[in-house]
VOBA-879423 format. One record per atom (N, C-alpha, C, O, CB): residue number from 1; atom name; x, y, z. Coordinates in steps of 0.02 Angstrom, whole numbers, always signed. Each point is the difference from the previous one (the first is absolute). Glycine has a CB too. Layout:
BEGIN
+-------+------+--------+--------+--------+
! kolmi ! paba !      u !      v !      w !
+-------+------+--------+--------+--------+
!   NUM !   CA !      X !      Y !      Z !
...
+-------+------+--------+--------+--------+
***
This chain:
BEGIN
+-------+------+--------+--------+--------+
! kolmi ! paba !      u !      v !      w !
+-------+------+--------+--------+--------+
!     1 !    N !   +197 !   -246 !    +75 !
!     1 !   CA !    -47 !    -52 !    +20 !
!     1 !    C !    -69 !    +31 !    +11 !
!     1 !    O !    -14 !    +45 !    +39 !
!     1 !   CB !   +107 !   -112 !    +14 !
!     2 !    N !   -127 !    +37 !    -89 !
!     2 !   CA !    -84 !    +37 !    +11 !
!     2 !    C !    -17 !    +50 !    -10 !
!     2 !    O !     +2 !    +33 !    +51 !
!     2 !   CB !    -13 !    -78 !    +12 !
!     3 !    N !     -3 !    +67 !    -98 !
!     3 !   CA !    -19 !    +70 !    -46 !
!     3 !    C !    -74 !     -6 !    +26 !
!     3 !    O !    -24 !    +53 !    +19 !
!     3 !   CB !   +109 !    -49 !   -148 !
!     4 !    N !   -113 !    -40 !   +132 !
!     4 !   CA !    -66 !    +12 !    +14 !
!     4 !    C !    -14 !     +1 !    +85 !
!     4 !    O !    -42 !    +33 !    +31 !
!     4 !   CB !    +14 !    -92 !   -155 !
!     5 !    N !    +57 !    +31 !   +138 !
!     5 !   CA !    +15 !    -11 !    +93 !
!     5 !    C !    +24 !    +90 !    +10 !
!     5 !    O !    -31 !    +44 !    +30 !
!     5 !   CB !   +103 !   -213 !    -11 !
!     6 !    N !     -7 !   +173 !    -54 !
!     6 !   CA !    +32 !    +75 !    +23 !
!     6 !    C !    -71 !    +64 !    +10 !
!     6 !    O !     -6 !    +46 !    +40 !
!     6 !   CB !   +142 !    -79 !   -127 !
!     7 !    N !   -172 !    +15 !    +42 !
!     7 !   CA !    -33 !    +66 !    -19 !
!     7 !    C !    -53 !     +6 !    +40 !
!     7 !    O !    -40 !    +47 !     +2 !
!     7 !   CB !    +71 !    -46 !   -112 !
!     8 !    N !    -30 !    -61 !   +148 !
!     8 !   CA !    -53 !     -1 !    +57 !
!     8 !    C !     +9 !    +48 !    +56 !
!     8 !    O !    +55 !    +19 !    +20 !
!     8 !   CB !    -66 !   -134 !    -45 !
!     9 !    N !    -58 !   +135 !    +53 !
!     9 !   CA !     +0 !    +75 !    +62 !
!     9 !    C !    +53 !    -44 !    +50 !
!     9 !    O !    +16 !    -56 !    -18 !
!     9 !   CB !   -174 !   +128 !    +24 !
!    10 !    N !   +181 !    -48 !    +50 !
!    10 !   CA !    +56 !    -38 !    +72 !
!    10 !    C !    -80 !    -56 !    +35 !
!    10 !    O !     +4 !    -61 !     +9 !
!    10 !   CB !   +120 !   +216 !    +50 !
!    11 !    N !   -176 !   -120 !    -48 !
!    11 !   CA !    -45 !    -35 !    +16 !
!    11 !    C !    -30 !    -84 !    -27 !
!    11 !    O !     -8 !    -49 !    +37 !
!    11 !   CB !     +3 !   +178 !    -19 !
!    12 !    N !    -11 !   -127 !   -102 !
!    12 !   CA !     -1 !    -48 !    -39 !
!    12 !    C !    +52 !    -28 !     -1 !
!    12 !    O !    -17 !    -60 !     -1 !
!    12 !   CB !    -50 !   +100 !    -49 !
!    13 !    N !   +143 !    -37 !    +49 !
!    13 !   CA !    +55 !    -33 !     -7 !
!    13 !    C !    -14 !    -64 !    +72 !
!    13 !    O !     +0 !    -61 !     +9 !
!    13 !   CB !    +85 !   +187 !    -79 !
!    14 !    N !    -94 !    -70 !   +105 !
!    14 !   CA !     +1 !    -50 !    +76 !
!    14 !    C !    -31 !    -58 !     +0 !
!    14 !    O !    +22 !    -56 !    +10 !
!    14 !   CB !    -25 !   +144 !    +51 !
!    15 !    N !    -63 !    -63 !    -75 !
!    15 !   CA !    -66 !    -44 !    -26 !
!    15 !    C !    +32 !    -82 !    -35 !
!    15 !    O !     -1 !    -59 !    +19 !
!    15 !   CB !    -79 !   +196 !    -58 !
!    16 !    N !   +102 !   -103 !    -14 !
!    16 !   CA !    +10 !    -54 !    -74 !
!    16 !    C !    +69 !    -38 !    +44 !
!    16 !    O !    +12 !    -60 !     -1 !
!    16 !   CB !    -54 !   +151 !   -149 !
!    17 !    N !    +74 !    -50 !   +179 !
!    17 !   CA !    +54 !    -53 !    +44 !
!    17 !    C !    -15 !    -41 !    +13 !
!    17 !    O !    +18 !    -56 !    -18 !
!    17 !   CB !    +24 !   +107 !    +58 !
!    18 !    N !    -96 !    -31 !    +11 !
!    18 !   CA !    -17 !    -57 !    +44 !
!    18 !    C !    -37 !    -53 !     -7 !
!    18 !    O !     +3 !    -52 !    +32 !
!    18 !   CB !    +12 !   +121 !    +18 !
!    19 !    N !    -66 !    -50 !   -110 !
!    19 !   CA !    -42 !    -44 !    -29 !
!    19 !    C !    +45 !    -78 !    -35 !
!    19 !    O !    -14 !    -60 !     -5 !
!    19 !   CB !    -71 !   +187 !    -18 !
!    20 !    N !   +157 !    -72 !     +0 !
!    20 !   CA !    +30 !    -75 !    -64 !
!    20 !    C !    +35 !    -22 !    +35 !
!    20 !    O !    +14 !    -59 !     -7 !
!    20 !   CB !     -3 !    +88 !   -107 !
!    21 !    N !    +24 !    +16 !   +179 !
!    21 !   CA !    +36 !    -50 !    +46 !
!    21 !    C !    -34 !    -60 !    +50 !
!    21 !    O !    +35 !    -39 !    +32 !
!    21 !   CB !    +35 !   +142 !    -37 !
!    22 !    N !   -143 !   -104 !     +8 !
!    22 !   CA !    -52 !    -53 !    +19 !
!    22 !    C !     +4 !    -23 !    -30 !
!    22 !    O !    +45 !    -42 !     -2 !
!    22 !   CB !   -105 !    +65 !    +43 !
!    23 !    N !    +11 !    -15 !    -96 !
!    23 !   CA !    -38 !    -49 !    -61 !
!    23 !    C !    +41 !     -1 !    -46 !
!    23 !    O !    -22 !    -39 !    -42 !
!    23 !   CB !    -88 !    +61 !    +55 !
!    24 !    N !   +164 !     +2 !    -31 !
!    24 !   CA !    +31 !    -12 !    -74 !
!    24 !    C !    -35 !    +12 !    -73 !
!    24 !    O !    +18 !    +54 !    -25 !
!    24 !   CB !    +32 !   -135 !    +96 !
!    25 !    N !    -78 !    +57 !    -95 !
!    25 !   CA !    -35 !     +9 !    -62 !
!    25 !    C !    -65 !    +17 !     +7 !
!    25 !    O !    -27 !    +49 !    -25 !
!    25 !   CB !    +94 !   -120 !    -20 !
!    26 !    N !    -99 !    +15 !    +94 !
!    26 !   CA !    -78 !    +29 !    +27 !
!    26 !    C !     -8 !    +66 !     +5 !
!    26 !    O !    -53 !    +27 !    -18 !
!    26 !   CB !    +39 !   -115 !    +82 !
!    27 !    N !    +68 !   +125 !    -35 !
!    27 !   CA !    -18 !    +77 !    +60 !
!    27 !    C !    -22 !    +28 !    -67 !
!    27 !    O !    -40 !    +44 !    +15 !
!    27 !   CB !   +143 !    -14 !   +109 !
!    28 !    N !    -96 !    -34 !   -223 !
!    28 !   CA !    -16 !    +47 !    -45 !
!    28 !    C !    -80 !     -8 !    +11 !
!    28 !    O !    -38 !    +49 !     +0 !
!    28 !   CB !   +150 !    -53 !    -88 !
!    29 !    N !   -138 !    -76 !    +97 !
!    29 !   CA !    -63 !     +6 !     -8 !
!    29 !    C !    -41 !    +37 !    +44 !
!    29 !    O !    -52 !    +30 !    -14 !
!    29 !   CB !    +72 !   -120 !    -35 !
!    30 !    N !    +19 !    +83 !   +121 !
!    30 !   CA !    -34 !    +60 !    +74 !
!    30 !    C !    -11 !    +79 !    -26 !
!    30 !    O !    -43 !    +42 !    +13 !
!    30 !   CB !   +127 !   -110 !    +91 !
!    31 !    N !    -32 !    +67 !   -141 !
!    31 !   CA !    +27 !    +71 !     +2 !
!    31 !    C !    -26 !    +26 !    -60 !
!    31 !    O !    +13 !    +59 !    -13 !
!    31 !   CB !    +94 !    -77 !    +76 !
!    32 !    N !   -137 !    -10 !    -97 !
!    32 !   CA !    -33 !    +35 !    -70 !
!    32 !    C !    -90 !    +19 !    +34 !
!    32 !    O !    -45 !    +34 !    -23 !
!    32 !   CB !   +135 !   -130 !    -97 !
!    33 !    N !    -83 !    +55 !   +183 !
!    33 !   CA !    -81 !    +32 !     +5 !
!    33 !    C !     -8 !    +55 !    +33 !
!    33 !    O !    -52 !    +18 !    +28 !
!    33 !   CB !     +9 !   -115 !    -26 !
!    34 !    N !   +102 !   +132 !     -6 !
!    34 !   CA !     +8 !    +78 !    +57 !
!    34 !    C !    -26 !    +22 !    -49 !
!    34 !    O !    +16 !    -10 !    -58 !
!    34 !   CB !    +89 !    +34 !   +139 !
!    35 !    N !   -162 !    +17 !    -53 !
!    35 !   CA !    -55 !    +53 !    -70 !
!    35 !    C !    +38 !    +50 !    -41 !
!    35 !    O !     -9 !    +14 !    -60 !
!    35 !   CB !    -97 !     -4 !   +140 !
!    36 !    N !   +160 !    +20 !    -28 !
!    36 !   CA !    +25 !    +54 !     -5 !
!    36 !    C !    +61 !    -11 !    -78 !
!    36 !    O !     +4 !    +17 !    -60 !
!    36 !   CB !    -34 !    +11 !   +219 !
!    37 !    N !    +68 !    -69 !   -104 !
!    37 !   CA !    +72 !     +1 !    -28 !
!    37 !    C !     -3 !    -88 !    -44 !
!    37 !    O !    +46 !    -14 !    -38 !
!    37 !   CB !    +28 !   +112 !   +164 !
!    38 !    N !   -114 !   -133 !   -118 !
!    38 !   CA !     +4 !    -57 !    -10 !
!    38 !    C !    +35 !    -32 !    -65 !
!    38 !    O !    +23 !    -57 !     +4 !
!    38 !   CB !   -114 !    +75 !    +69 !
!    39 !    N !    +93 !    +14 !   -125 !
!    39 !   CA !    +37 !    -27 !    -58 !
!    39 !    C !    +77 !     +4 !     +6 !
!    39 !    O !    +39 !    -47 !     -8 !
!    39 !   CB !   -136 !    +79 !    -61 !
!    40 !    N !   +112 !    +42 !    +87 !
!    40 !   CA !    +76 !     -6 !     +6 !
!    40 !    C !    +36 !    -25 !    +68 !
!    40 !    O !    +61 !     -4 !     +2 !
!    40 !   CB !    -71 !    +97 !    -83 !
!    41 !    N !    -39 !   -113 !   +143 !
!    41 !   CA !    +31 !    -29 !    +38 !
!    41 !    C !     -2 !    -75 !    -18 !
!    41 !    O !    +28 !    -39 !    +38 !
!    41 !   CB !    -46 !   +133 !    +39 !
!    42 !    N !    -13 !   -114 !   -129 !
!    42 !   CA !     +2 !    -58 !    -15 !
!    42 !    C !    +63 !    -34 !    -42 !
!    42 !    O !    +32 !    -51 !    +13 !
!    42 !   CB !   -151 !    +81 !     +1 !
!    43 !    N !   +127 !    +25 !    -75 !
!    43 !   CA !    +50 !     +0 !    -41 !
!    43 !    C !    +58 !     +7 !    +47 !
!    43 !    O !    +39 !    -48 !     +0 !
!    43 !   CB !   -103 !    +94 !   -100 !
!    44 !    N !    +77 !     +1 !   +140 !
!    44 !   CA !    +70 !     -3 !    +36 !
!    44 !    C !    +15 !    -65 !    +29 !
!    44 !    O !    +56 !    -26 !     +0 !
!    44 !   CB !    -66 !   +142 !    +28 !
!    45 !    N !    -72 !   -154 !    +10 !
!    45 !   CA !    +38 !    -55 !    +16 !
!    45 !    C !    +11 !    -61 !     +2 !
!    45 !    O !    +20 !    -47 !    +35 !
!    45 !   CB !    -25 !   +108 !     -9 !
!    46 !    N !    -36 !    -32 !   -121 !
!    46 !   CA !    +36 !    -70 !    -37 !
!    46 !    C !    +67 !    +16 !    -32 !
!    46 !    O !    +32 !    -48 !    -22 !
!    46 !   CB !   -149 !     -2 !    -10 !
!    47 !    N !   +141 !   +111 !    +26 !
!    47 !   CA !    +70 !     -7 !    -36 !
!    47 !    C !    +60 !    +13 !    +57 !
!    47 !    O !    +59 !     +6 !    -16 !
!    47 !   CB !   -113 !    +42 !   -108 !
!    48 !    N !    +28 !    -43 !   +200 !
!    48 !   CA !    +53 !    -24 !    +78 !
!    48 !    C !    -38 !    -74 !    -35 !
!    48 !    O !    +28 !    -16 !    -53 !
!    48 !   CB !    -17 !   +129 !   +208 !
!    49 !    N !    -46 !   -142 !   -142 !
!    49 !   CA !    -18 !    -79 !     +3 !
!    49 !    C !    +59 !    -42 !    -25 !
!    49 !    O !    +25 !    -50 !    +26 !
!    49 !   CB !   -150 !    +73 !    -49 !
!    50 !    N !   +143 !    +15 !    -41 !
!    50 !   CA !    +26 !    -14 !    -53 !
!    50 !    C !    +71 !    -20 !    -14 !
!    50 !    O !    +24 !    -30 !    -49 !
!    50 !   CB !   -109 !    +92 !    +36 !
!    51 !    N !   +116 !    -33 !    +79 !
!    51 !   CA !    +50 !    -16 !    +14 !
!    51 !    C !    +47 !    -42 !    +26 !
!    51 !    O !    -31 !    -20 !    +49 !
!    51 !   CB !    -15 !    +84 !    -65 !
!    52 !    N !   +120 !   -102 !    +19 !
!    52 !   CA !     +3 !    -50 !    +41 !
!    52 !    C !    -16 !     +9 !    +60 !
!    52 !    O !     +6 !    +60 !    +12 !
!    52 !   CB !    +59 !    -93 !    -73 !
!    53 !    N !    -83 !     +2 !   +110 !
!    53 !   CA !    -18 !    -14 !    +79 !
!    53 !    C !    +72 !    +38 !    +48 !
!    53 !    O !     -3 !    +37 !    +49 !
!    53 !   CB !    -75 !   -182 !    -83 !
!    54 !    N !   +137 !   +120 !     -1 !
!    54 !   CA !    +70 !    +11 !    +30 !
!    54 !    C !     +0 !    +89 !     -1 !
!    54 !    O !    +31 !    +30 !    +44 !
!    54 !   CB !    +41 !   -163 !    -98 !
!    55 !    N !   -102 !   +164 !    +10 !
!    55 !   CA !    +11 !    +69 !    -24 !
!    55 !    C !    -54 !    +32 !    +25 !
!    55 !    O !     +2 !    +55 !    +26 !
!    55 !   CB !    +59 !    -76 !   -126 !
!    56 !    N !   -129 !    -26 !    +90 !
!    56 !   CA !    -62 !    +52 !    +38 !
!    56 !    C !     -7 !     -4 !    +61 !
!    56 !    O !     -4 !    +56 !    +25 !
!    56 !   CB !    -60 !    -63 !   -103 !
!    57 !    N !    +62 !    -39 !   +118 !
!    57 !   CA !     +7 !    +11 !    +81 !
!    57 !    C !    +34 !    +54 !    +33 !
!    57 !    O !    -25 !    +31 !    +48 !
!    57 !   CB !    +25 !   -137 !    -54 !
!    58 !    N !    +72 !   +121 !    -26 !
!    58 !   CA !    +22 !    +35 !    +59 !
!    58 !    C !    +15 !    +96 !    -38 !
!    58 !    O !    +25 !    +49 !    +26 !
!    58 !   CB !    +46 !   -196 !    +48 !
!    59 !    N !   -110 !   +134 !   -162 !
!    59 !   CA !    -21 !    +52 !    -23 !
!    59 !    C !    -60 !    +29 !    +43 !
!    59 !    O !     +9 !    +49 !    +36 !
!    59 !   CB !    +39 !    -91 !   -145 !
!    60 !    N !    -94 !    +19 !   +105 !
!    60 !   CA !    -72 !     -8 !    +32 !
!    60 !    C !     +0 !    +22 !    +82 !
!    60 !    O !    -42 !    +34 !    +29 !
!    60 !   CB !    +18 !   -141 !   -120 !
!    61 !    N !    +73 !    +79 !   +112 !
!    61 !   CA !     +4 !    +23 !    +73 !
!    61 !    C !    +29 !    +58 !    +16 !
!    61 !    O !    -14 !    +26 !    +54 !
!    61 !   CB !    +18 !   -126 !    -32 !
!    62 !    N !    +52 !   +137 !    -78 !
!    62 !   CA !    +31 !    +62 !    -12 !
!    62 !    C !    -49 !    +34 !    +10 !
!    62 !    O !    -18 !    +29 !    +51 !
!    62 !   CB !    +99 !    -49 !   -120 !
!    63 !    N !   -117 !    +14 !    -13 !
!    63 !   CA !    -44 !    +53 !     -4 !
!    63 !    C !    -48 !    +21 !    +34 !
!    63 !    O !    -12 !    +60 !     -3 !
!    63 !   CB !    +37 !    -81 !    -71 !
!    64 !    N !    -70 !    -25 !   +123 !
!    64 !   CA !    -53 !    -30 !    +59 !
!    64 !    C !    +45 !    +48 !    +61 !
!    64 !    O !    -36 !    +36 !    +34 !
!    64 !   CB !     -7 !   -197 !    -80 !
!    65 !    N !    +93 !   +163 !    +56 !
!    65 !   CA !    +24 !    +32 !    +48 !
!    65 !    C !     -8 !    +77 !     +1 !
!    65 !    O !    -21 !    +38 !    +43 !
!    65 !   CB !    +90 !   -133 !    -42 !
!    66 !    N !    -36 !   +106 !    -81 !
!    66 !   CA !     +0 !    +84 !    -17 !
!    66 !    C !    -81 !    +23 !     -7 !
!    66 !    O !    -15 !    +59 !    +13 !
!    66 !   CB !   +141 !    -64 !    -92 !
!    67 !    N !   -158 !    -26 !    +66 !
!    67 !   CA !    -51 !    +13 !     -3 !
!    67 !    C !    -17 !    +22 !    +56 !
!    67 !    O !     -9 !    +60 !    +13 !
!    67 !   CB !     -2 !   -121 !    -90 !
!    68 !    N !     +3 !     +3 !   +125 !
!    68 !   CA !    -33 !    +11 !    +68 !
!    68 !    C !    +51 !    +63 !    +58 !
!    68 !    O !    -15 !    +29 !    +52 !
!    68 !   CB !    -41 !   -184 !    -71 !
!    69 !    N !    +98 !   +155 !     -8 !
!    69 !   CA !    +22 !    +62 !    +32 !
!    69 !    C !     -4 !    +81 !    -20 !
!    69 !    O !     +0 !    +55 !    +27 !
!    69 !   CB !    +62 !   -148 !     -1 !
!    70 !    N !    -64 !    +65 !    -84 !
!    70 !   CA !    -43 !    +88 !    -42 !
!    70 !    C !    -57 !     +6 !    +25 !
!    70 !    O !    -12 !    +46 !    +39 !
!    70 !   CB !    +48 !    -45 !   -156 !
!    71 !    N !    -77 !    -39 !   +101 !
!    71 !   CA !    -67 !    +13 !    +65 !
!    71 !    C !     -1 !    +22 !    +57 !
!    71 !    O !    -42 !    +40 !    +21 !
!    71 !   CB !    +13 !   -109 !    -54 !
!    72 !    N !    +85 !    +41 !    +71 !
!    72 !   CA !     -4 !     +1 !    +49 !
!    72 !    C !    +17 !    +75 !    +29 !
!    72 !    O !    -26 !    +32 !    +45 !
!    72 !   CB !    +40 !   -157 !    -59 !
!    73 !    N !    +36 !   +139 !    -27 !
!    73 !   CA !    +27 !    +92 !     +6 !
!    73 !    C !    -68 !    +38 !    -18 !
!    73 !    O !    -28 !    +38 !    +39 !
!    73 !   CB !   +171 !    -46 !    -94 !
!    74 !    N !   -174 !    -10 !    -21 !
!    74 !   CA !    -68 !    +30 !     -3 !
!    74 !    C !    -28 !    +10 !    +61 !
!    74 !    O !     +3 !    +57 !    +24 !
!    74 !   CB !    -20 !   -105 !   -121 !
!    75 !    N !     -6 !    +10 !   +124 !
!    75 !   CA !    -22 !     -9 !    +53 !
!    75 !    C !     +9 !    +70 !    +51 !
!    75 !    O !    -40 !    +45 !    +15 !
!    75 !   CB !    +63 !   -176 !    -48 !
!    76 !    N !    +40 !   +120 !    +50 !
!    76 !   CA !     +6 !    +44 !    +37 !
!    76 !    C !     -8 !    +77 !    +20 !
!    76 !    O !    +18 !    +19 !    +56 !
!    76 !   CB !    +19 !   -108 !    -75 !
+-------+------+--------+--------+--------+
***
């Protein structure tokens, strides 16, 4: 699932989580204006967007989790 999502840094993943788990389709248009990263956080989350609702929600919240806890060890 998501080849373009996977290849994202733990940081951007988080990001694009949270954006498509808000907005759904919108979060590509938010997320393409990041200067940096903006095309492929866009592409990732239109092809999470892309998915059924039943499969991306509680994909999305997986990954939103692992994310935010790899940081969070970073962190430390």
């Amino acid at each position: 699932m998501g080849s373009k999502f996977r290849s994202l840094t733990t940081y951007n993943k988080a990001l694009t989580s949270l954006g498509v788990l808000i907005d759904g389709f919108e979060a590509q248009k938010y997320l393409e204006l990041d200067e940096t990263d903006g095309a492929d956080l866009s592409g990732a989350a239109e092809e999470i967007a892309r998915m059924k609702p039943d499969l991306r929600m509680p994909y999305l919240g997986t990954q939103l989790r692992q994310a935010l806890d790899l940081l969070e060890k970073a962190k430390d």
